[in-house]
C-alpha positions as CSV (number, residue, x, y, z in Angstrom):
1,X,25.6,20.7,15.1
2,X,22.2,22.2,15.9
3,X,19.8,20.9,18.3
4,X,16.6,20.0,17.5
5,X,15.5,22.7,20.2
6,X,17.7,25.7,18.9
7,X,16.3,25.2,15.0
8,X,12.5,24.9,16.3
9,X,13.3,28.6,17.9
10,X,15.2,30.1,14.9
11,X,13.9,30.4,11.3
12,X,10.4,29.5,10.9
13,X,11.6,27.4,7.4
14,X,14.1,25.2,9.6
15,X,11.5,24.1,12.2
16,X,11.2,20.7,13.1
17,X,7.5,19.8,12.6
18,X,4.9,18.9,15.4
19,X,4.9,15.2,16.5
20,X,1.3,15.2,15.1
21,X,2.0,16.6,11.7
22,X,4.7,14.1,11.4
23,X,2.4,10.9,12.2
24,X,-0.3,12.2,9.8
25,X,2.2,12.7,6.9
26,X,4.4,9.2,7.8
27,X,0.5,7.1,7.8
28,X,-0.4,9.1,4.2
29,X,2.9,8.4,2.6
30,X,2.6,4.6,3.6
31,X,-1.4,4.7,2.6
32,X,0.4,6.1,-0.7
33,X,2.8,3.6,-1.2
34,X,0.5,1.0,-0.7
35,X,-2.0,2.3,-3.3
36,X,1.0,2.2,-5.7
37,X,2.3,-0.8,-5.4
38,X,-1.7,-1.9,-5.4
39,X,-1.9,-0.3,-9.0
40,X,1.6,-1.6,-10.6
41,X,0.4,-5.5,-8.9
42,X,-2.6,-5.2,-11.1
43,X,-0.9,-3.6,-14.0
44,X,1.4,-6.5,-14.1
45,X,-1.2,-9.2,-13.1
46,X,0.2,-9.9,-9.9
47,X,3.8,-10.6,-10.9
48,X,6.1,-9.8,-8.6
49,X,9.3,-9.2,-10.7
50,X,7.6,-7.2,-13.3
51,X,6.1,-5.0,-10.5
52,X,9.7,-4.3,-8.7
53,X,10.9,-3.6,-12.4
54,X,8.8,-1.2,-13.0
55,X,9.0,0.9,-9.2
56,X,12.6,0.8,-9.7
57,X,13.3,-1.0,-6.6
58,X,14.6,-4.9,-5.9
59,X,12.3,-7.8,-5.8
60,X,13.1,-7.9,-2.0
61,X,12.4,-4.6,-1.3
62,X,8.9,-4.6,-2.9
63,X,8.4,-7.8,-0.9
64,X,9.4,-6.2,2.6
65,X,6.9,-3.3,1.5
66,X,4.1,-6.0,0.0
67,X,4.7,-7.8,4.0
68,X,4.2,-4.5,5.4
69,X,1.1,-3.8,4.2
70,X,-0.1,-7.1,3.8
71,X,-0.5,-7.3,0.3
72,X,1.3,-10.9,0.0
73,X,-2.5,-13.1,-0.5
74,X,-3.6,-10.1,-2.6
75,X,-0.5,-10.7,-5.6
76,X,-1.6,-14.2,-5.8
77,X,-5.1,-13.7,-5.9
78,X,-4.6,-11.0,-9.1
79,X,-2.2,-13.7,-10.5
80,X,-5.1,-16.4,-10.2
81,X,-7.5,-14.2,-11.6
82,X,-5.4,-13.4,-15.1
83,X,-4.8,-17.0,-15.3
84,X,-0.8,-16.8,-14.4
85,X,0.7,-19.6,-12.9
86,X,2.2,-19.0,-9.6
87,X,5.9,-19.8,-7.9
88,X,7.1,-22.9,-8.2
């Protein structure tokens, strides 16, 4: 296997990137994600299910990511504000 060290030296498309480069893109792909699940929340007034459905991905996974970035108070509130009824 290659080191980390030898692939930074040899062909300029194999580099590892720069520490910095990677925070920037990591923080911009989560701002992304949020943004996204933001937008499919409000498309499907704050139900959960529908939401996950439509990214493609469980109803726990979208509720790890929701925890993540804090989004849990924000899926209620659009479900109170269409008029859906919440968990039971």
């Amino acid at each position: 296997m290659l080191s980390a060290e030898y692939m930074s030296k040899s062909d300029p498309k194999t580099r590892a990137p720069k520490k910095g480069r990677t925070d920037l893109l990591a923080r911009l792909l989560l701002e992304r994600e949020r943004e996204i699940i933001e937008e499919h929340l409000k498309q499907h007034h704050g139900n959960v299910g529908a939401t996950a459905g439509a990214l493609g991905i469980t109803r726990r996974a979208l509720e790890r990511k929701m925890e993540h970035h804090g989004l849990r108070d924000g899926a209620a509130a659009m479900r109170t504000e269409a008029g859906t009824p919440g968990p039971r």
